[in-house]
MDAnalysis code that builds the backbone (N, CA, C; Angstrom):
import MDAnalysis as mda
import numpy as np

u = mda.Universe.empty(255, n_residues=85, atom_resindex=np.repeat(np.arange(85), 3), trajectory=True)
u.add_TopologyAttr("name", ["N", "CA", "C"] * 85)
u.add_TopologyAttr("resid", np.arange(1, 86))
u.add_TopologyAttr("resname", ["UNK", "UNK", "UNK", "UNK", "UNK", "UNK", "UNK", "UNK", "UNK", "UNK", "UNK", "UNK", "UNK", "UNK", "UNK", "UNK", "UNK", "UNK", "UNK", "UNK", "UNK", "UNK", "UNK", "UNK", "UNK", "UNK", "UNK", "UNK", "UNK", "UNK", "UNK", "UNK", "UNK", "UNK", "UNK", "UNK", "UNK", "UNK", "UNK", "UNK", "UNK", "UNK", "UNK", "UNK", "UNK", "UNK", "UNK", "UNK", "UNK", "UNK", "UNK", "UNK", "UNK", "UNK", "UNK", "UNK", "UNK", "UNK", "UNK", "UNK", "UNK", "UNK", "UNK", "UNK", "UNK", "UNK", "UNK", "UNK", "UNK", "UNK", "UNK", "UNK", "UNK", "UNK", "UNK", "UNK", "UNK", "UNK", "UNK", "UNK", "UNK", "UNK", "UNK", "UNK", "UNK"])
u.atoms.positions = np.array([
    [-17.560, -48.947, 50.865],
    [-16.135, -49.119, 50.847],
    [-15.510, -48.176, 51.877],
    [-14.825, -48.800, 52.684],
    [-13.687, -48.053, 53.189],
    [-12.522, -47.316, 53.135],
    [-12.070, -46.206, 53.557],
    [-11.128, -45.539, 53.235],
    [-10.014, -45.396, 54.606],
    [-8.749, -45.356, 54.242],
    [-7.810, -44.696, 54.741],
    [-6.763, -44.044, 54.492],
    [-5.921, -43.432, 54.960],
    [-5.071, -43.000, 54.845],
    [-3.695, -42.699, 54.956],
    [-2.251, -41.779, 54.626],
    [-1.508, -42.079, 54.769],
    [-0.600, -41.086, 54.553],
    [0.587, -40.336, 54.915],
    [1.277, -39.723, 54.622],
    [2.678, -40.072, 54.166],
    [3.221, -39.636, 53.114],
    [4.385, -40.370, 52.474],
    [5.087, -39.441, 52.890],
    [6.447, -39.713, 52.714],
    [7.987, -38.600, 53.071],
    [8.288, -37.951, 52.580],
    [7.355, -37.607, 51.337],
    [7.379, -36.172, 51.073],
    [5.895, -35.256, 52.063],
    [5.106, -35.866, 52.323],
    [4.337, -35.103, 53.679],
    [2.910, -35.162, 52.422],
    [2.848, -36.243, 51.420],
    [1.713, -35.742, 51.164],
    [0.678, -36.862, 51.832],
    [-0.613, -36.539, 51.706],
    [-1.515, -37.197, 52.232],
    [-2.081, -38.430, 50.658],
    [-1.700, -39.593, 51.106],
    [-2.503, -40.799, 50.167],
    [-3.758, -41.436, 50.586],
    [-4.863, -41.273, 49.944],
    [-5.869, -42.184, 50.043],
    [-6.045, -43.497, 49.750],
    [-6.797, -44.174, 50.684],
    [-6.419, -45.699, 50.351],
    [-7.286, -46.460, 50.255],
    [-8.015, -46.956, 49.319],
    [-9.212, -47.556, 49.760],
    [-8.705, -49.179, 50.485],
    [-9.905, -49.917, 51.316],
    [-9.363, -50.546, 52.165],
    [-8.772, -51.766, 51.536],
    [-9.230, -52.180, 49.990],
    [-8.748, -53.414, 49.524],
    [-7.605, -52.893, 48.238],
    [-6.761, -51.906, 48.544],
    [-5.683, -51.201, 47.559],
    [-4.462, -51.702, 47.772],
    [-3.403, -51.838, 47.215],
    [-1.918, -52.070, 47.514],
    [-1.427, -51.154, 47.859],
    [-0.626, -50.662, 49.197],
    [-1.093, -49.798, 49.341],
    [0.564, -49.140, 48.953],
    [1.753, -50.056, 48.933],
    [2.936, -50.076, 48.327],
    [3.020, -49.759, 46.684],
    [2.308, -49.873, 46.407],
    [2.059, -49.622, 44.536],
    [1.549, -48.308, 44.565],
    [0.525, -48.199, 45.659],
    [-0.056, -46.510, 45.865],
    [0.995, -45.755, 45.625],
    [1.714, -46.135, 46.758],
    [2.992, -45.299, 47.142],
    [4.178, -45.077, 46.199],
    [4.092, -45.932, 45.721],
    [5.507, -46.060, 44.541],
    [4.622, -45.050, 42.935],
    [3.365, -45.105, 42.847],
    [2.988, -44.276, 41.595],
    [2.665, -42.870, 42.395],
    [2.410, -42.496, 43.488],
    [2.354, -41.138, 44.129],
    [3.994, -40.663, 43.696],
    [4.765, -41.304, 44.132],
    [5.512, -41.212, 44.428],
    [6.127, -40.573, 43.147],
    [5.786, -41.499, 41.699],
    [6.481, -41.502, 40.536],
    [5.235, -40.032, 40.187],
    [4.318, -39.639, 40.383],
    [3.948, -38.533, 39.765],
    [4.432, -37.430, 40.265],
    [4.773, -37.468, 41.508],
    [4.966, -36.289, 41.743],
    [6.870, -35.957, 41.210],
    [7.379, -36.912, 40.555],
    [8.546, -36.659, 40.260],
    [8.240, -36.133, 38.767],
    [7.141, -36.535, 37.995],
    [7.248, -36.453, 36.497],
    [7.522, -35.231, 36.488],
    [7.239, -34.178, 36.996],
    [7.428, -32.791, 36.155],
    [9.008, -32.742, 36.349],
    [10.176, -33.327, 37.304],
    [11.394, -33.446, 37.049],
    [12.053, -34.399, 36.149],
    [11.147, -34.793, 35.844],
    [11.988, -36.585, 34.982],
    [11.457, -35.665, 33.424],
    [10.271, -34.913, 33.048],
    [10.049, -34.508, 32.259],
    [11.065, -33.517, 30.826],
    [11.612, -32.635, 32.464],
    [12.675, -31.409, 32.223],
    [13.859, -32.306, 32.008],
    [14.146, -33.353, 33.012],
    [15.133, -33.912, 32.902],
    [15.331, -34.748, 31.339],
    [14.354, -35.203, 31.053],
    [14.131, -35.703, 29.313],
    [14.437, -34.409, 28.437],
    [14.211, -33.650, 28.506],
    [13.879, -32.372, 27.528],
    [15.211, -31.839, 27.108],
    [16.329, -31.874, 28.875],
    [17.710, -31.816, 28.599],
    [18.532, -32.724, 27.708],
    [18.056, -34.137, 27.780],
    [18.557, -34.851, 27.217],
    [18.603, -35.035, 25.786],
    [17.468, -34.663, 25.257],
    [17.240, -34.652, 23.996],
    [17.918, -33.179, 23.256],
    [18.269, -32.153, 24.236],
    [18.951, -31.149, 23.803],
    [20.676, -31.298, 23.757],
    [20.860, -32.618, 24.844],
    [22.008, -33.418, 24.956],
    [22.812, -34.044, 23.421],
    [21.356, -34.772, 22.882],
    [22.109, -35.748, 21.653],
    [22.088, -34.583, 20.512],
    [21.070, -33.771, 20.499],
    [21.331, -32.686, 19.486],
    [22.941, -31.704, 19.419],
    [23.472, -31.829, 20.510],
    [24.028, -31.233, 20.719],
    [25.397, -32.174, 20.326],
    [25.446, -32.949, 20.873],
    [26.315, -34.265, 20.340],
    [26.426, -34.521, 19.010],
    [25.482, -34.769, 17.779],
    [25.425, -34.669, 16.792],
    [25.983, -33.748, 16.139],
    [26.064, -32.297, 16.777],
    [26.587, -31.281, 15.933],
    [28.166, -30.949, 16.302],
    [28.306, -31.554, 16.875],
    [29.808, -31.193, 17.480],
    [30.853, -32.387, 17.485],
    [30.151, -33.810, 17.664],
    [30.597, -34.715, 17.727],
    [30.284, -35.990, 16.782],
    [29.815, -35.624, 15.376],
    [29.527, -36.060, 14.546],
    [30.964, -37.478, 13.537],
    [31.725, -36.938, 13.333],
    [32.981, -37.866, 12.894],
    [33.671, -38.813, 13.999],
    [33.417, -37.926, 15.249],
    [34.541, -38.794, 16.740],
    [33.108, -39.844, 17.174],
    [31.811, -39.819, 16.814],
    [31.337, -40.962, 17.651],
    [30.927, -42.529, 16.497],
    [31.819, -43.474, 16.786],
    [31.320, -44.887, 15.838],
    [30.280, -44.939, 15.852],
    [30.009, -46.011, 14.854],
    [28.814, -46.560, 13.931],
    [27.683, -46.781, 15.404],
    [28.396, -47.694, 15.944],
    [27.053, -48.559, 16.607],
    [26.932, -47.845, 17.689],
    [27.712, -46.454, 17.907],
    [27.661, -45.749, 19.021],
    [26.677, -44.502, 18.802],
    [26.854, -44.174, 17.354],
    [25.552, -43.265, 16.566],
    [24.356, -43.995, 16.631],
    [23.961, -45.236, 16.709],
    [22.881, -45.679, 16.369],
    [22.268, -45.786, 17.653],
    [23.297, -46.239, 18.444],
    [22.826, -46.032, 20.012],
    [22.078, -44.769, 20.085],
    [22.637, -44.004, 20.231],
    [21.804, -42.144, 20.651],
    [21.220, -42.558, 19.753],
    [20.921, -42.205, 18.650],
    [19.578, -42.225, 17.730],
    [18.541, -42.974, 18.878],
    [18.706, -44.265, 18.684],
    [17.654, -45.163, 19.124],
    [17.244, -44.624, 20.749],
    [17.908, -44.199, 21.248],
    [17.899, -42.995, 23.015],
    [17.182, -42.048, 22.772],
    [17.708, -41.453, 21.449],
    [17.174, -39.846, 21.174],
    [15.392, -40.309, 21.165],
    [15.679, -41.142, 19.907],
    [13.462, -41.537, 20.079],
    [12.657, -42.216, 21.229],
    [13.932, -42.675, 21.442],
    [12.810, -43.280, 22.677],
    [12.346, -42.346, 23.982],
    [13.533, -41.271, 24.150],
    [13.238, -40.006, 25.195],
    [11.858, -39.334, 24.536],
    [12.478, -38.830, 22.894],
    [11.290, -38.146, 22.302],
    [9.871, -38.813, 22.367],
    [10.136, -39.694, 22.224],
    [8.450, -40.483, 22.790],
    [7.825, -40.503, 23.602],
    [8.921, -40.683, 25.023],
    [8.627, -40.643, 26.334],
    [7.816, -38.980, 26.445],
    [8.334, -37.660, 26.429],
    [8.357, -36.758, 26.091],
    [6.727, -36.589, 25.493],
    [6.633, -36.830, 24.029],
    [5.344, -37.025, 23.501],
    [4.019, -37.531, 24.383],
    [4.402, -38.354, 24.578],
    [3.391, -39.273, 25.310],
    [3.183, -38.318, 26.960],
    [4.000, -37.884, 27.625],
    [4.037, -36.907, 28.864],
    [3.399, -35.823, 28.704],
    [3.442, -35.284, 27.044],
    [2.622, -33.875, 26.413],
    [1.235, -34.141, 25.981],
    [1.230, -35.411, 26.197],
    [-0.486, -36.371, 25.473],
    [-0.296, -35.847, 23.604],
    [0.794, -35.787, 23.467],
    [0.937, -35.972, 21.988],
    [1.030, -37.273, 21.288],
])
């Protein structure tokens, strides 16, 4: 098998083998090297609805509470699953 290569715009170097996509390469390089910001960026968020809940508990409606709830778990999962929990 053949190999090549490639540098993306953040300057890193991608390996490619010769029968790879090499646009899908690029788009999951791409998405890992963001996780440790999308990670933190989750972590805020979930400190977001906690925070909402305690302060803004009577001013937010029904289907607007259930909303965040259903946000809050699905971040916390995301989250979990990022910790291999």
């Amino acid at each position: 098998m053949r190999y090549t290569y490639d540098l993306n715009a953040n300057g890193c170097l991608i390996l490619y083998a010769d029968n790879s996509d090499r646009q899908e390469m690029c788009a999951n390089a791409q998405l890992i090297s963001a996780a440790p910001d999308l990670l933190e960026a989750a972590r805020q968020a979930v400190e977001l609805v906690r925070t909402a809940r305690r302060y803004f508990p009577k001013s937010i409606r029904d289907s607007d509470a259930f909303t965040l709830e259903n946000t809050n778990a699905a971040i916390s999962k995301a989250i979990a699953k990022a910790e291999g929990r």
